[in-house]
N, C-alpha and C positions, 0 to 999 in steps of 0.2 A: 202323350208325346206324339210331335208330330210322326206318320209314317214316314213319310222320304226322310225324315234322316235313323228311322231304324233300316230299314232298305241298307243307306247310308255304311250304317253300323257294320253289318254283315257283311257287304259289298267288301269295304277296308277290308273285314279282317278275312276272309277270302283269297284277297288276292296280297295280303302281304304273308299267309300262310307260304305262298307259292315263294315269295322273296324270301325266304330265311336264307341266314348263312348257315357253316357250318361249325359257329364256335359259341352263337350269343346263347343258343339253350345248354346249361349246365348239365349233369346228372341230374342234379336235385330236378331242376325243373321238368326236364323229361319224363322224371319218373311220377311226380306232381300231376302234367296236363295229363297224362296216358291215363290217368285214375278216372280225369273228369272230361277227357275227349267230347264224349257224348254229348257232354250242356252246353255245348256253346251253338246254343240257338237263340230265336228273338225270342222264343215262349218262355224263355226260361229267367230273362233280366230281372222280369218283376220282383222274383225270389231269389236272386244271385247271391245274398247276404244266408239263406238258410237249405242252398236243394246243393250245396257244394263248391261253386262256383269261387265260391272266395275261402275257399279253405286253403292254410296256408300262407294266407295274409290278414285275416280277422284271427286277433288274441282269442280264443273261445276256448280255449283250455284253464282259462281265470273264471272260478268258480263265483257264483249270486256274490255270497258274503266279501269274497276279496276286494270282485267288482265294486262295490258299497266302503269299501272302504278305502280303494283308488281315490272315490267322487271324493269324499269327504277330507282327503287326504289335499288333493289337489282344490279343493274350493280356499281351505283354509289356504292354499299357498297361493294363488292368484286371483283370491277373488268372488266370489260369486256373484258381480254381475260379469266380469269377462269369460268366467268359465260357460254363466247361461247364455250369453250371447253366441257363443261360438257350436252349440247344440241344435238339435233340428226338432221342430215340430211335427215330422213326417217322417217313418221309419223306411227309410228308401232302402229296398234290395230283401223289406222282412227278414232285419237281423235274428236271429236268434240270441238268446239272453242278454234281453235288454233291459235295461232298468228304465224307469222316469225320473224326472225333478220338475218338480210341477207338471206342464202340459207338454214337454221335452223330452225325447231318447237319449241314452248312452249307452255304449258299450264299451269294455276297455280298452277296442284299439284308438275310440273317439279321446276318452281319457288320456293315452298318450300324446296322440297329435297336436292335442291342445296345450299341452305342457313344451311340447318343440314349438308350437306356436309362440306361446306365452314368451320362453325365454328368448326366440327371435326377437320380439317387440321391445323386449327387456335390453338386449345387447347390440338393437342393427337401430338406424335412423332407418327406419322402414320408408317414411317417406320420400331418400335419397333412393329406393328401390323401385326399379321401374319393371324388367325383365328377369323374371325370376326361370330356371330349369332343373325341373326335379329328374333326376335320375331313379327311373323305379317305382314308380310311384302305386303301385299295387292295384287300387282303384280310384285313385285320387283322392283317400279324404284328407289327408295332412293340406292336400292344393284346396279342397274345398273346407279348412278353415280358414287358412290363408287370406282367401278370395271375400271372408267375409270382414277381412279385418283392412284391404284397401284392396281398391281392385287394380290390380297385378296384371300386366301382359303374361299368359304361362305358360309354357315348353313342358310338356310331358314326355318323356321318353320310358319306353318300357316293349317289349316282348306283344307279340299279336295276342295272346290269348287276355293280357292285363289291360292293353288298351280295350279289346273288345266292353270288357265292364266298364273301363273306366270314361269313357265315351256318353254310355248312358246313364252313369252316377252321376256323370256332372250336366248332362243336361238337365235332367229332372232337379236339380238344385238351382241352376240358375238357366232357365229356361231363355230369358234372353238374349242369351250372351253365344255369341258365333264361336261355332266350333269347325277347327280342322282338321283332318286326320290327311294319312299320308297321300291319298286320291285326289285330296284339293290341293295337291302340290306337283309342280313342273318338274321332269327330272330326279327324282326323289331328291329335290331340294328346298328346304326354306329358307327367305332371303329376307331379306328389309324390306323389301315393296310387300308379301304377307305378310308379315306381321300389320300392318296398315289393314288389313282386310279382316281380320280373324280376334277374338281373346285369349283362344285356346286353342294350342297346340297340340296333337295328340300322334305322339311319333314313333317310329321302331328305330332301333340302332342304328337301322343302317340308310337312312334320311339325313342330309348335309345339312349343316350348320355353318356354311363357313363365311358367311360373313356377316355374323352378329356379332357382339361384345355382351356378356353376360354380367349383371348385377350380384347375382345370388343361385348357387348351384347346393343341390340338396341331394343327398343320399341320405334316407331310412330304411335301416335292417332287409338291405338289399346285397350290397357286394358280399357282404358276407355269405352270400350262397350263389354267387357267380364263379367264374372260373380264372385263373388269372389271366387269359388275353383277356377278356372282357375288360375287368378292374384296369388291366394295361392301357387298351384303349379309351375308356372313359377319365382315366388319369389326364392325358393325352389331350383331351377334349376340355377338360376341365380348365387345364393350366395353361391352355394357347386360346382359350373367347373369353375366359375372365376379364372382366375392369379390371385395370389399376384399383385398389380401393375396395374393390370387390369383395364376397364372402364367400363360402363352402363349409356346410353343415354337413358334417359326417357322422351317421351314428350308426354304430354294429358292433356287432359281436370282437372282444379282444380276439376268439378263435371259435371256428366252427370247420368241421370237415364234409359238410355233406354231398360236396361237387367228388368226393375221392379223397381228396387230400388236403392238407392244412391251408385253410386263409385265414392267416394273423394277421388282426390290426395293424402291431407296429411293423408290419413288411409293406404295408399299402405305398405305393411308389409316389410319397408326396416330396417334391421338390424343395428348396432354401425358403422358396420366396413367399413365406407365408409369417404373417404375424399371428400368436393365438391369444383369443378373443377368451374362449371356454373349454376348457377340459377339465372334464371330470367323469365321475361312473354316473351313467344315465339315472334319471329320476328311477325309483322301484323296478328296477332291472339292470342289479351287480354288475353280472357278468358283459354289458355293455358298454361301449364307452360315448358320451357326445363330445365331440371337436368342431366347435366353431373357431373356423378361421380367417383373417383379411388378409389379401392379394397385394403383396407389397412389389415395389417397382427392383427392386432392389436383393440380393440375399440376406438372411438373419437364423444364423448357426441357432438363435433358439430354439427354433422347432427341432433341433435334433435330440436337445435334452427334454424337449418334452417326451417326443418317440422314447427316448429310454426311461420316463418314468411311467408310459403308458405301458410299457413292456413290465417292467417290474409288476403292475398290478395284477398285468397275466397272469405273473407267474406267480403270485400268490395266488390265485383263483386254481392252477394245474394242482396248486399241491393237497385242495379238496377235490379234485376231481375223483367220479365215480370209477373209471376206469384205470388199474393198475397200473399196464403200461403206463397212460399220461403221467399218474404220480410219479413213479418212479425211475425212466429216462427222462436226459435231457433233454432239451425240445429241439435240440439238433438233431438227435438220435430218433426219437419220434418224429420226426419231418423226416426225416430218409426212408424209415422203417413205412410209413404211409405211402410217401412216393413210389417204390416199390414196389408195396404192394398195389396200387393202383396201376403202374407201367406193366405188371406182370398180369393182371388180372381182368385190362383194358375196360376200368368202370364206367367210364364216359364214353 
């Protein structure tokens, strides 16, 4: 890789360390980078996939066998030339347990993405998409399937420490392709005349958007470990640069508390104006839900009864849960009893 844009790399994430606010790092996240402060150097990119660095967003808690049996699960369902097309021949970041197929890596976060990939291609005129923005995007690789299946104008938005990797994951994928991060932009803003300059986007929250119109807006097993202004404001963001037309893939957890306190799916503050495309429980992971949905001009009371049948799924999933309390309070009672203790306890 070239030097100047590792310089580049560092330079960003340097000075947009300095720009944090003081709401986008969660608990969870806080207590996450404090673990791995130390790696976010340039020595360390090469191995970003195994010295730590991506702990916390690469699956590696999915044992050889399960791994092996993701592949084969997902080949029969989409394919095995789309699933090996969308695979790398170069193990960027020396993942740790990785498998091959033929002369190709995988791991099972690869496994995943190519399954959200898959069903985009499945449910979108992807060719009507021009401008795609991931919310979250860990290290890019959901973007760099994506990128290999049409090339996509792409908004990355994510936390300094995630753009830092995600920066160098994707150049080393597609080396030709011009990358921007927040330094190559006026005012911490990006406008229509960058976009004309750039492929990739690579932004922190707090970088303007305001006046593009978005295609296709992507959240994976992200909000669900944000806080609720973040979720607030990405709502927010979401549902005022959308197309008419437009889409938002949402996929996360029915409920997770690791910010302190409860974020439940069906509380995410999605608005009338949305038609649903897909809902269901995420491919080999229950406890998740995928909602793809289009941007209607218009309200449609049906997405409210979807929220309530996506709620019910919750609550069957609270009444195995591990933990007594969950089973056994209502989830009213457990959301205050959390709150609580969080307001009392000051965990963020």
């Amino acid at each position: 890789m070239n030097n100047l844009f590792l310089k580049k790399i560092i330079k960003n994430f340097n000075i947009s360390l300095k720009q944090y606010d003081n709401y986008s790092a969660s608990k969870y996240w806080k207590k996450s980078i404090n673990k791995k402060k130390k790696l976010f150097k340039i020595s360390n990119l090469n191995n970003f996939r195994n010295n730590g660095l991506s702990n916390n967003i690469d699956d590696f808690y999915i044992n050889e066998d399960k791994s092996k049996k993701l592949f084969e699960n997902l080949k029969n369902y989409c394919g095995e030339k789309f699933l090996s097309s969308l695979l790398e021949t170069k193990n960027v970041g020396q993942a740790k347990k990785t498998q091959k197929f033929k002369n190709k890596f995988y791991t099972p976060t690869d496994l995943f993405c190519i399954k959200y990939a898959h069903e985009l291609k499945n449910n979108i005129n992807l060719k009507k998409i021009n401008l795609i923005c991931e919310i979250g995007q860990g290290f890019g690789l959901l973007a760099s399937k994506l990128l290999k299946i049409k090339k996509f104008k792409m908004i990355l938005i994510d936390l300094p420490e995630s753009n830092f990797i995600t920066a160098y994951y994707l150049k080393i994928l597609f080396p030709k392709k011009k990358i921007f991060t927040d330094i190559d932009l006026k005012k911490k803003r990006l406008s229509k005349k960058d976009l004309k300059k750039a492929d990739i986007f690579i932004i922190s929250p707090w970088t303007n958007i305001s006046d593009l119109r978005i295609d296709l807006f992507i959240n994976s097993r992200s909000m669900m470990e944000m806080n609720k202004k973040s979720i607030n404001n990405y709502f927010k963001l979401i549902q005022s640069k959308i197309n008419i037309g437009g889409y938002f893939l949402c996929i996360n957890k029915y409920y997770k508390d690791l910010v302190g306190y409860p974020i439940e799916f069906h509380l995410y503050p999605f608005d009338f104006k949305w038609k649903v495309i897909v809902s269901k429980r995420s491919w080999m992971q229950p406890a998740i839900h995928f909602f793809l949905l289009k941007r209607l001009e218009n309200d449609d009371l049906k997405i409210k009864l979807e929220i309530n049948r996506i709620k019910k799924n919750y609550l069957k999933l609270v009444k195995k849960d591990k933990f007594f309390l969950r089973r056994m309070l209502p989830i009213s009672f457990y959301r205050f009893y959390k709150n609580i203790k969080y307001f009392f306890l000051k965990d963020e």
